[in-house]
C-alpha positions, 0 to 999 in steps of 0.5 A: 774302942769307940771314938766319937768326933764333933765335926770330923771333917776339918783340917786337922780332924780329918787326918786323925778320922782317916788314921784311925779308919785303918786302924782295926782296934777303933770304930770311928763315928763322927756328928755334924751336919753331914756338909763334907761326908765325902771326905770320910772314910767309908767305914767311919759311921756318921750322926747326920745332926747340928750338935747346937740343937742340944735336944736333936743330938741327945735324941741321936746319941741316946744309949750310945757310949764312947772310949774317947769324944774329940771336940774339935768345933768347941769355941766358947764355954756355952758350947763345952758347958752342952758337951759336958751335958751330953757326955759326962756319962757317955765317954772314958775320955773327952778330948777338946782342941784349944789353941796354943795362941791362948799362950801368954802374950806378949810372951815372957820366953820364946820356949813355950811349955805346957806349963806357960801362962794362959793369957791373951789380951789381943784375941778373943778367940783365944781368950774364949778357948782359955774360958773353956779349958778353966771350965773343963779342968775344974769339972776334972778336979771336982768331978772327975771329968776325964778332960784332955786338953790339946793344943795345936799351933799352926797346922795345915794340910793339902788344902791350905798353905800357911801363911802370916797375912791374908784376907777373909778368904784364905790364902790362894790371893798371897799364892796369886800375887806371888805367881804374879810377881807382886810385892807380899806382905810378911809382918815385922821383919820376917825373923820371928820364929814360928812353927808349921804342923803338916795334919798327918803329923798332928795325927801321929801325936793326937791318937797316941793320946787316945784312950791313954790314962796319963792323959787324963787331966793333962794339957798336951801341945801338938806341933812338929820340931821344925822351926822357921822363920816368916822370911824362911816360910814365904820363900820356901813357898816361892821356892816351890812355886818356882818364883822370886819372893818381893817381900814386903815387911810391914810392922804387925801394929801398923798391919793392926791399925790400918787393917781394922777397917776393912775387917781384918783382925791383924790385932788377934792374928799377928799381936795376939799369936804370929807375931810373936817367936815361939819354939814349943818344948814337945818333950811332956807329948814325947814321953806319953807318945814316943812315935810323935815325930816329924815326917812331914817336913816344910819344905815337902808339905807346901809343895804337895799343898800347892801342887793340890790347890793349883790343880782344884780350881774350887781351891784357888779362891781369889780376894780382890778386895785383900789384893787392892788393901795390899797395893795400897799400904804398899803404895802408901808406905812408899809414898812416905818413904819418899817424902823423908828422901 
């Protein structure tokens, strides 16, 4: 079978690429702009092309069909209405990465299923991701589009370590404050729950639903079982880096509102997703995948995480001006502490 991927050479597309490369029954292509072919498998055929240039990519896929395309850089309903142009006669199966942060919130109940409302008044990016799942499955029922919609939560792979608080450029700061021993930020009280997906887990559910019929017209949420909390996510990290963990709590509304000056979205990424407890009922996947299940737990993902990062000095990019923000709410928050001694 043929597989198609928009982009390809992302933190979770890359893991599925990779899964699939040593799989006999698939011939793996990949479009994009060929910014990251080093991480592609050799046997994985590439379409060098900027899929925004609607003509360029209908020039490059011509006469070419598909068993399965996967959008994985598809973030407003311009970008889905173009793959719906490009493909609709060109694939059995065309799967898009939506989030599981369009999930309602504030959220009714802390389980959340497939069938949970779509609602997200706090993220635009998650209100953008809703906008092209309804345009999707419309397609599907009035034409047939054979759409997959799938969901992820909060996936990582040896490139990144998750993370509740951090700046525009990722997470190595929160890594060097705590190696530093500095107080680090978790939002609320740190007992929210949440869930963290190793890629190479996400792959296990993601192929089982390529090229399978009972896909077709469904929504799937992909994560592992493990759940945790915030405070139990930081220290198994400062557990593994072999430090003690100065936690610092903050509220997400506080974090929101002093936050939104210096640029950073806490709004969309705390109110609007990581502030809120979620446990995700896998069930709906496990019954079309019965081999999804968690490999990768936690507590062994982050250490093979930071083991990489720390060792790639192109990984430890650092934010100074994230860690001054951080030692300032501290010292701000504890200077009015002080004040009602």
């Amino acid at each position: 079978m043929k597989a198609l991927f928009i982009g390809g050479t992302g933190t979770i597309s890359t893991a599925i690429v990779k899964r699939l490369a040593n799989d006999p029954s698939w011939e793996v292509w990949v479009l994009n702009r060929g910014n990251r072919s080093d991480v592609l498998p050799e046997n994985v055929h590439q379409i060098v092309c900027d899929i925004s240039n609607e003509k360029e990519a209908e020039e490059k896929l011509s006469g070419m069909h598909f068993d399965v395309v996967n959008e994985f850089i598809g973030f407003t309903l311009e970008q889905v209405e173009r793959d719906y142009r490009l493909f609709k006669d060109k694939t059995n199966q065309y799967m898009y990465i939506s989030s599981a942060s369009a999930y309602n919130k504030p959220a009714a109940n802390y389980i959340i299923t497939e069938g949970t409302t779509l609602s997200n008044p706090h993220w635009e990016y998650s209100r953008n991701k809703i906008k092209c799942e309804e345009f999707l499955m419309k397609k599907y029922r009035e034409e047939g589009f054979p759409v997959t919609i799938v969901r992820p939560s909060h996936t990582y792979d040896e490139r990144n370590v998750p993370l509740g608080v951090h700046g525009k450029k990722g997470f190595y700061q929160v890594i060097k404050r705590m190696l530093e021993g500095k107080p680090v930020i978790i939002q609320g009280d740190g007992t929210s729950l949440w869930t963290v997906t190793h890629n190479s887990d996400f792959a296990i559910g993601y192929t089982g639903l390529m090229g399978n019929r009972h896909a077709i017209g469904e929504a799937f949420q992909i994560t592992g079982d493990e759940v945790l909390t915030w405070n139990q996510i930081y220290q198994t990290i400062a557990d593994a880096l072999g430090v003690k963990l100065n936690a610092y709590h903050v509220s997400s509304e506080y974090l929101s509102a002093v936050g939104d000056k210096y640029g950073f979205d806490f709004e969309g990424s705390l109110i609007g997703d990581k502030a809120v407890s979620v446990v995700f009922d896998n069930s709906k996947l496990k019954r079309v995948v019965p081999t999804m299940q968690t490999k990768v737990p936690f507590s062994i993902g982050v250490r093979q995480s930071l083991y990489y990062v720390l060792s790639h000095p192109e990984c430890q990019v650092e934010d100074p001006e994230f860690d001054a923000w951080c030692d300032k709410v501290i010292n701000s928050l504890e200077d009015t502490k002080k004040m009602f001694k």
